[in-house]
N, CA, C and O of each residue as an XYZ file, in Angstrom:
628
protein
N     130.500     25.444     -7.251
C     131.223     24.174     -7.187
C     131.213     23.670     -5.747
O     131.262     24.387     -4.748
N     131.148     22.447     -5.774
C     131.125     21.486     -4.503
C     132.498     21.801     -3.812
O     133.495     21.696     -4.527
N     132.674     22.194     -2.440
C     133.767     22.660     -1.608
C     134.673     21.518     -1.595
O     135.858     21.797     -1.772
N     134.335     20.137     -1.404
C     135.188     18.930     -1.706
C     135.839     18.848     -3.035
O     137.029     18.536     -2.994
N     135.265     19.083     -4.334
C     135.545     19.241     -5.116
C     136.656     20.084     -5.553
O     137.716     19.684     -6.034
N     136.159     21.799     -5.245
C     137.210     22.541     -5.234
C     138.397     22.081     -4.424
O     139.292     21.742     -5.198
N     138.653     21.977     -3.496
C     139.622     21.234     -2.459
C     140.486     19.948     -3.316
O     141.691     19.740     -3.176
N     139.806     19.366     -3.986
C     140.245     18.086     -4.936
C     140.874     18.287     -5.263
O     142.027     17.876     -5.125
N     140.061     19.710     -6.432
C     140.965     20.269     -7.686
C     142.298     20.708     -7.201
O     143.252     20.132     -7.725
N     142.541     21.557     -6.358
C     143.889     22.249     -5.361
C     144.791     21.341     -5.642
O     145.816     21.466     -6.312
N     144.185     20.021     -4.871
C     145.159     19.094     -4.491
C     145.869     18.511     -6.208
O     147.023     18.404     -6.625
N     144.793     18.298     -6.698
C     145.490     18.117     -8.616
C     146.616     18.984     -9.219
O     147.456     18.641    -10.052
N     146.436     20.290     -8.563
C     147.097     21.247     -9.505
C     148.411     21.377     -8.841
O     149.461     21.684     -9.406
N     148.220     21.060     -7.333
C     149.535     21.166     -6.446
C     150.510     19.705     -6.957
O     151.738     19.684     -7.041
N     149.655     18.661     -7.224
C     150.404     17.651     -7.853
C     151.280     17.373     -9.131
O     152.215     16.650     -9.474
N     150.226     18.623     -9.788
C     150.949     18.774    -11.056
C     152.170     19.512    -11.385
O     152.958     19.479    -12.331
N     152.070     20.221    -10.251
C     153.511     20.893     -9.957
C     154.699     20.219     -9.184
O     155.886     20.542     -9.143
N     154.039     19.211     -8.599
C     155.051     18.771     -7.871
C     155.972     17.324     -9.190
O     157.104     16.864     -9.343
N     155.057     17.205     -9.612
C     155.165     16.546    -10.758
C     156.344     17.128    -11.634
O     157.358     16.498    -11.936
N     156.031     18.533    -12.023
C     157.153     19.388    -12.871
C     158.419     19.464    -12.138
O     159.561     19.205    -12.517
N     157.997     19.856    -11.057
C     159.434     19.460    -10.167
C     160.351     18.579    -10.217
O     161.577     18.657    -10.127
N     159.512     17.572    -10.397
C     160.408     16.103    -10.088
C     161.663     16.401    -11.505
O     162.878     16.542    -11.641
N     160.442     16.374    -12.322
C     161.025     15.988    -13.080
C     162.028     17.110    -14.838
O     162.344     16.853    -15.999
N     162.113     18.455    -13.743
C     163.107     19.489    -14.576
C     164.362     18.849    -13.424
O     164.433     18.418    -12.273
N     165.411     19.181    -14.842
C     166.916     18.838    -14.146
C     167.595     18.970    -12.859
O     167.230     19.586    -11.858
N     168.374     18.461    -13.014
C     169.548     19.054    -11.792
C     169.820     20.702    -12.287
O     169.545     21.786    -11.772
N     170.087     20.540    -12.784
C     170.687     22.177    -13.237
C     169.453     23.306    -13.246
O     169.711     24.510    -13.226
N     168.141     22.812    -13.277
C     167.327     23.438    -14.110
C     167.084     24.509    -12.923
O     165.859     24.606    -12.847
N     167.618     25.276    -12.056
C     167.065     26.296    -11.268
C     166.614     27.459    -11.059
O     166.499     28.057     -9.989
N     166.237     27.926    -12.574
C     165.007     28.676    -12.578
C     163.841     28.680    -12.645
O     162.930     29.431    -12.298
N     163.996     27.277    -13.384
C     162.564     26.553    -13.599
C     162.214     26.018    -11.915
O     161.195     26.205    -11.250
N     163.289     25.409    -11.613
C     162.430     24.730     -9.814
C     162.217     26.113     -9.285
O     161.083     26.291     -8.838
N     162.965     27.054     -9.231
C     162.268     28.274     -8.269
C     160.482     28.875     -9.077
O     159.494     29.110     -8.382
N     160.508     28.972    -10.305
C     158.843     29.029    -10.845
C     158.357     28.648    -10.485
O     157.613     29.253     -9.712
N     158.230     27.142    -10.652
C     157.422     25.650    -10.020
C     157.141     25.963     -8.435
O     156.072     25.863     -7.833
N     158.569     26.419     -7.886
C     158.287     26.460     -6.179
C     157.285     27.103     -6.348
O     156.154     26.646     -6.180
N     157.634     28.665     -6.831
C     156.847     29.823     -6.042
C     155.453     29.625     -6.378
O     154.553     30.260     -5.829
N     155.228     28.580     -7.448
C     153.877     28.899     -7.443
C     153.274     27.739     -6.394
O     152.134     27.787     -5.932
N     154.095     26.857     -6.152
C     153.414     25.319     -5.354
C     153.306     26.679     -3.836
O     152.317     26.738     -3.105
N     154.387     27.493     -3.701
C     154.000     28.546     -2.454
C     152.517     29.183     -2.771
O     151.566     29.161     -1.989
N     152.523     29.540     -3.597
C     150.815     30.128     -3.433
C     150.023     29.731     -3.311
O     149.075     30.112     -2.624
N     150.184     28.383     -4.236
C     148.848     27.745     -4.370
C     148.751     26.987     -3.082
O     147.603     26.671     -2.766
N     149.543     26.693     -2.416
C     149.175     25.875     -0.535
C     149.328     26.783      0.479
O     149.184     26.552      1.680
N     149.652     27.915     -0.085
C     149.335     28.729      1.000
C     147.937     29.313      0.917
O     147.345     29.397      1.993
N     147.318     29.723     -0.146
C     145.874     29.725     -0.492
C     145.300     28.761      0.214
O     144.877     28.895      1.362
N     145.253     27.294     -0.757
C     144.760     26.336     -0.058
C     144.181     26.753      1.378
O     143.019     27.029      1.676
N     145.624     26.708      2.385
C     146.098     26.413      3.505
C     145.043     27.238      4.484
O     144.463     26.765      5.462
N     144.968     28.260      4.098
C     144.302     29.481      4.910
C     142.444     29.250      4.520
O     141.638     29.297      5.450
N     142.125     29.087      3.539
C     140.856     28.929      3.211
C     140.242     27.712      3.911
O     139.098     27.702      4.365
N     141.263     26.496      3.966
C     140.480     25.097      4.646
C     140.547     25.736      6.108
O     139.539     25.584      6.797
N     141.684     26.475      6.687
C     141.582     26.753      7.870
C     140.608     27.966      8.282
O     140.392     28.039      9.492
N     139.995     28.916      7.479
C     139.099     29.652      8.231
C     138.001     29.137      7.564
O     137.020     29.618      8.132
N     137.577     28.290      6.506
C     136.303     28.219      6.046
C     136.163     27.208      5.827
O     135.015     26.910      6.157
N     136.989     25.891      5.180
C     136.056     24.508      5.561
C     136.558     23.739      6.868
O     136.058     22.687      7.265
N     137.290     24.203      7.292
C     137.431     23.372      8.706
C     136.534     23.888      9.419
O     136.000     22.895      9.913
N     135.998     24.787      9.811
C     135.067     24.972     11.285
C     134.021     24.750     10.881
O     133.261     24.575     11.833
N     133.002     24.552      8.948
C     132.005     23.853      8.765
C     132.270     22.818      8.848
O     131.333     22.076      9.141
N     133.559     22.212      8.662
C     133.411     20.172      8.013
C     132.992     20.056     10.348
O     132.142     19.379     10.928
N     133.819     20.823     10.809
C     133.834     20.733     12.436
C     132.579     20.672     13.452
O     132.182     20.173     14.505
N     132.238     21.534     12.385
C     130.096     21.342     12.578
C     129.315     20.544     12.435
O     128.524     20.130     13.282
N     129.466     20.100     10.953
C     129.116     19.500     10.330
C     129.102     17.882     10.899
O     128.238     17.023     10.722
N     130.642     17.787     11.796
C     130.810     16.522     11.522
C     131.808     16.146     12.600
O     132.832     15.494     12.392
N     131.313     16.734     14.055
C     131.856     16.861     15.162
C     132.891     15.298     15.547
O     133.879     15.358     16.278
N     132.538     14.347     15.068
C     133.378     13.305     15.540
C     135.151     13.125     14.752
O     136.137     12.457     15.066
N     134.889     13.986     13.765
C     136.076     14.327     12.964
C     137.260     15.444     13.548
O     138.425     15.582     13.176
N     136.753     15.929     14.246
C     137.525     17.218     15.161
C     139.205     17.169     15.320
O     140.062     18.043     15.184
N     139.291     15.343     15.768
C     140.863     15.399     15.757
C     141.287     14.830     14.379
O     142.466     14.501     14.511
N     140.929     14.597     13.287
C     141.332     15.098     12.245
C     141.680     16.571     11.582
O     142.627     16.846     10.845
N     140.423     17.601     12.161
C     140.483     19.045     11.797
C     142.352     19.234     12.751
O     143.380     19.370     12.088
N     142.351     19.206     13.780
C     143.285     19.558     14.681
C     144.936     18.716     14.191
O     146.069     19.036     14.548
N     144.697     18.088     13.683
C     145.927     17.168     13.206
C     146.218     17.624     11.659
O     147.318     17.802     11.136
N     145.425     17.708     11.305
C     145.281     18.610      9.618
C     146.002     20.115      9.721
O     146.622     20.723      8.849
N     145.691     20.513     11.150
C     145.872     21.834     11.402
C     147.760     21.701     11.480
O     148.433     22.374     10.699
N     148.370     20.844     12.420
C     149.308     20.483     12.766
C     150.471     20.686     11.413
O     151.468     21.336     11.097
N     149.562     19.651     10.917
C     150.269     19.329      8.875
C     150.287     20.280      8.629
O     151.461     20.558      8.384
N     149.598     21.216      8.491
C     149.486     22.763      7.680
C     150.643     23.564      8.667
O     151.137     24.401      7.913
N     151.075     23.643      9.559
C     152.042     24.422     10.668
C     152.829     24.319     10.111
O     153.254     25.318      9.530
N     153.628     22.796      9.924
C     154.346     22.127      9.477
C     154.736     22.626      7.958
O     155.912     22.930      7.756
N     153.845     22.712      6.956
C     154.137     23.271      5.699
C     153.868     24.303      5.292
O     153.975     24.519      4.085
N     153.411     25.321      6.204
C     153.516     26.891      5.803
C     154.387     27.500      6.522
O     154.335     28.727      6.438
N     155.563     26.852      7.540
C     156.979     26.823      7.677
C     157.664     26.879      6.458
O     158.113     27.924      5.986
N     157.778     25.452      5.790
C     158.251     25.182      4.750
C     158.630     25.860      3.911
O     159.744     26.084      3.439
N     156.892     26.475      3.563
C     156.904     26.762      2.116
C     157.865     29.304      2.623
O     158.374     30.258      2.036
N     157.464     28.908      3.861
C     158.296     30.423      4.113
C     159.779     30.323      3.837
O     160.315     31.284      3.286
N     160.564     29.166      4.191
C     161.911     28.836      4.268
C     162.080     28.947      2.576
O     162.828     29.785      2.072
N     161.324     28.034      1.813
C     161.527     27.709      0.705
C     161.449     29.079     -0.475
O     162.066     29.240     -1.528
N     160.326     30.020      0.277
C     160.232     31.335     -0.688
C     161.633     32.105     -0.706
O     162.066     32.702     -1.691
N     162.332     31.994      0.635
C     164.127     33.143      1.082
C     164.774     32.143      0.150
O     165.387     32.737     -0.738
N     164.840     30.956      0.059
C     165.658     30.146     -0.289
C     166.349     29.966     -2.110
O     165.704     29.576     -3.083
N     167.691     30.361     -2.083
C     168.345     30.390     -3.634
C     168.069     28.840     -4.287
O     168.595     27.826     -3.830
N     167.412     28.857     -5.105
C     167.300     27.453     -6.183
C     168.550     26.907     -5.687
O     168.291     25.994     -4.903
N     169.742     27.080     -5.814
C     170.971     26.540     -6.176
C     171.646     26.243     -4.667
O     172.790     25.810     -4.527
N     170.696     26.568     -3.522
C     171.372     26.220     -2.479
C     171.663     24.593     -2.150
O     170.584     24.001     -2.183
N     172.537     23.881     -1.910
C     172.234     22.432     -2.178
C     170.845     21.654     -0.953
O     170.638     20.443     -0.884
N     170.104     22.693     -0.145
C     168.911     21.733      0.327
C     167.473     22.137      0.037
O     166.444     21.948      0.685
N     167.736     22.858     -1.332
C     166.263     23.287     -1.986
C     165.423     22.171     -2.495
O     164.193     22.158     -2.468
N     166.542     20.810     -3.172
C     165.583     20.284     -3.643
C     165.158     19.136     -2.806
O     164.263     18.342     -3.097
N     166.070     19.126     -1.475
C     165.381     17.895     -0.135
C     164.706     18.825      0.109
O     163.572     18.465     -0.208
N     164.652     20.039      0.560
C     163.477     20.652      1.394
C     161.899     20.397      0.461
O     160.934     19.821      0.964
N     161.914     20.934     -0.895
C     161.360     20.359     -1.302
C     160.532     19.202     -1.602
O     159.327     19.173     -1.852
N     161.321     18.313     -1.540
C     161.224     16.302     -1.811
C     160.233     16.713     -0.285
O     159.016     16.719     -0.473
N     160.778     17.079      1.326
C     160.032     17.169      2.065
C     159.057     17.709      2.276
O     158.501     17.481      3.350
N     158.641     18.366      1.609
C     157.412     19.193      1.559
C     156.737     18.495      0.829
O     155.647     18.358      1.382
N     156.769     17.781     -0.443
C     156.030     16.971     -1.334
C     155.457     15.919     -0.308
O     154.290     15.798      0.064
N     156.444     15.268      0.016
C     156.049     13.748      1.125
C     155.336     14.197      1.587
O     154.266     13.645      1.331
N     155.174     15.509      2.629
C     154.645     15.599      4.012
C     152.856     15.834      3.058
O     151.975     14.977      3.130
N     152.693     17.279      2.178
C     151.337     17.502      1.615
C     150.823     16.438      0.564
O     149.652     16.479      0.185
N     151.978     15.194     -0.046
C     151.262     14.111     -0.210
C     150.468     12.895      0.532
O     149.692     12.133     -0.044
N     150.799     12.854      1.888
C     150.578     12.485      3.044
C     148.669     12.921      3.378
O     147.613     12.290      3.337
N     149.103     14.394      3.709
C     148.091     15.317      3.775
C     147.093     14.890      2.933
O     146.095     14.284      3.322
N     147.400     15.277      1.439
C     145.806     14.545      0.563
C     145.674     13.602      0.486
O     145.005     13.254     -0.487
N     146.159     12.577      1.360
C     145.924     11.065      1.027
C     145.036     10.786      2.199
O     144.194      9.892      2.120
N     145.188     11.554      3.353
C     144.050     11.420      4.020
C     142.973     12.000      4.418
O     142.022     11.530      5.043
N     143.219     13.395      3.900
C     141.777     14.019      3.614
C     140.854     13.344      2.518
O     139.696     13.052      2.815
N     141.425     13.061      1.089
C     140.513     12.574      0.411
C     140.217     11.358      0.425
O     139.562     10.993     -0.551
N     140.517     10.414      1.353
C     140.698      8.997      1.053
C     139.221      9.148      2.703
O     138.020      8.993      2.484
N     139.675      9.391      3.831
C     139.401      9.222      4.945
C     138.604     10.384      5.279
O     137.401     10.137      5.353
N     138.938     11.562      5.497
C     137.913     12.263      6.052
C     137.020     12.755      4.917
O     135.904     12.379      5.276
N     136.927     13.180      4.125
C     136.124     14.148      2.768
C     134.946     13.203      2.844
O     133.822     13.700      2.788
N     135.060     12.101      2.946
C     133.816     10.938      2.569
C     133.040     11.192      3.933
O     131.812     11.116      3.910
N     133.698     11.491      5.125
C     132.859     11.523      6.501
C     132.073     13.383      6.236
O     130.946     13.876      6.279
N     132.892     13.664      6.080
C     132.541     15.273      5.529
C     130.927     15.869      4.760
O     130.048     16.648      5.130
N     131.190     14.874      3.329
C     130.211     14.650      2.543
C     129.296     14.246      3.316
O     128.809     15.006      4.153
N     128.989     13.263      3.206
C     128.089     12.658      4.073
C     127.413     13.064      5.496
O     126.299     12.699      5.872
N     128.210     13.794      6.123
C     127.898     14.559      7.034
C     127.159     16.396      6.751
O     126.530     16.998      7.622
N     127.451     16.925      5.412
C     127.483     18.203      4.915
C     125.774     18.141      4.135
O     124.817     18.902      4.281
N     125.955     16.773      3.209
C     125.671     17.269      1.628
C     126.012     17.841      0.727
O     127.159     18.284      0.685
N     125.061     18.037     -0.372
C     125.185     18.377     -1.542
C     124.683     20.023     -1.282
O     125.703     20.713     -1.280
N     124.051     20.457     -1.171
C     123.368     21.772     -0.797
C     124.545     22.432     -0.056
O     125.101     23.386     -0.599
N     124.918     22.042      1.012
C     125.532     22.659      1.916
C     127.097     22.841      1.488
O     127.685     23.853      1.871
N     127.721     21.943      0.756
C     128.952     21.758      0.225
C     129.064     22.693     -0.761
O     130.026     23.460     -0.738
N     127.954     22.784     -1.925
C     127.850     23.804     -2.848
C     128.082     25.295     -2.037
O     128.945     26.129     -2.309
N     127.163     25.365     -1.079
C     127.280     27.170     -0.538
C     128.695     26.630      0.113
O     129.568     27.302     -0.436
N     129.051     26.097      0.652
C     130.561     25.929      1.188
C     131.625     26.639      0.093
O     132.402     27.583      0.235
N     131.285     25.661     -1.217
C     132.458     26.104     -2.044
C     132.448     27.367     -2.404
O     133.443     28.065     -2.213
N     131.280     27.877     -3.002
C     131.078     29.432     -2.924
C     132.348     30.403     -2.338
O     133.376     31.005     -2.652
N     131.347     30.026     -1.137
C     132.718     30.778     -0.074
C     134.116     30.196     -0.366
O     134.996     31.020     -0.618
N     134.417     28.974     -0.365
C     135.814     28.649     -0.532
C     136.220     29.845     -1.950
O     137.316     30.403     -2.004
N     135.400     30.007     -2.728
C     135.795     30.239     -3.962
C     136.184     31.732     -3.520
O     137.368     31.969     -3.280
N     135.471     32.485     -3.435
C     135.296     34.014     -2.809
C     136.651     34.034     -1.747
O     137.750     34.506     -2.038
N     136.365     33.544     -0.744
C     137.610     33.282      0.203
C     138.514     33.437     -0.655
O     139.080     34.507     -0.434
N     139.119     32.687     -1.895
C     140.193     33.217     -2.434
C     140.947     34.022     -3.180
O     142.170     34.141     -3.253
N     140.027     34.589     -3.751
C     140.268     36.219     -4.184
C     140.993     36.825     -3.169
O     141.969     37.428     -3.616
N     140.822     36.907     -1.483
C     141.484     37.726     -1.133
C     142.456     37.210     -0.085
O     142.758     37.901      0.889
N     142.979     35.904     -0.304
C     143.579     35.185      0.795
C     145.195     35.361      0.488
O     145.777     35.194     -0.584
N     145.712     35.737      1.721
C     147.062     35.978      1.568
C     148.113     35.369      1.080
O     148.104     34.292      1.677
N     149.132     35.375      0.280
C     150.022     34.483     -0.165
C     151.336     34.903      0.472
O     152.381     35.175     -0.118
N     151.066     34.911      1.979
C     152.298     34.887      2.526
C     152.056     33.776      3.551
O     151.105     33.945      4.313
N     152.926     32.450      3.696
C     152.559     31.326      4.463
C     152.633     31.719      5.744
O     152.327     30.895      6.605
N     153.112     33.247      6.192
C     153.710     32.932      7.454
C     151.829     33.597      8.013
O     151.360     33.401      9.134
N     151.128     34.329      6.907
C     149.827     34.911      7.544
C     148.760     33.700      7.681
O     147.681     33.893      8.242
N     149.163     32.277      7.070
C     147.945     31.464      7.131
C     148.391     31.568      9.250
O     149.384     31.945      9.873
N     146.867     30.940      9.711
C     146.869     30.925     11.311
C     147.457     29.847     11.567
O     147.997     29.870     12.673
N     147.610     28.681     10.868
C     148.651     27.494     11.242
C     149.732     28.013     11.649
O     149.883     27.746     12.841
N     150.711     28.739     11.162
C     151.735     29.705     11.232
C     152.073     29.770     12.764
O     153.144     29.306     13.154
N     151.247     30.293     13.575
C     151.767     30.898     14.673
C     151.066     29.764     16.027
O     151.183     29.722     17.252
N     150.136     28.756     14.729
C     149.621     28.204     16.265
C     150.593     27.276     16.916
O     150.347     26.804     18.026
């Protein structure tokens, strides 16, 4: 699969959760802690794979994009904080579901300008050939990528 592609898909499935979120109850706080923990894996996956394996190709690939890679990097600091606060955090505490709401805004933000703005400079800069062995690896990469936000390298930079 095409590494943009896979990356797409992420962003779909993280939506679809954020989606479930919205919209289980006030009360419903076992269900928002499910929904969390998995929106925690799945962007902390994400998170670590764009940062050791398609950022330093798209960076190659497509050197005038760099302070996008570095500002992308920033966003990701920013929400693998988050999503650490949000894993300690009791459903029922009353700022689970703003911390939340903030985390949605900030990684809806995030895919609105990777896929809108950079992915198209990416492509075009990569190909089709090269994007395919990209995703590969993206794919492989995640079999063994940590699901603790605080190990993605955004974390500490």
């Amino acid at each position: 699969m095409d590494a943009i592609v896979l990356l797409k898909d992420d962003h779909k499935t993280v939506e679809k959760l954020f989606k479930e979120f919205e919209k289980a109850g006030d009360e419903a706080h076992a269900e928002k802690r499910r929904i969390a923990d998995r929106v925690i894996e799945e962007l902390t996956v994400h998170a670590l794979i764009e940062e050791q394996v398609f950022y330093p190709a798209a960076r190659e690939a497509a050197p005038d994009t760099g302070d996008h890679v570095l500002e992308s990097v920033e966003e990701h600091h920013v929400v693998v904080w988050m999503l650490s606060e949000l894993a300690g955090m009791d459903p029922e505490d009353e700022r689970f579901d703003a911390k939340m709401t903030v985390l949605m805004e900030n990684v809806r933000h995030h895919v609105e300008e990777e896929e809108k703005e950079w992915f198209p400079q990416v492509r075009k800069a990569m190909g089709r050939n090269r994007l395919v062995e990209l995703g590969e690896q993206l794919e492989e990469a995640k079999k063994t990528a940590t699901r603790d936000p605080l190990k993605v390298p955004s974390a500490t930079a």
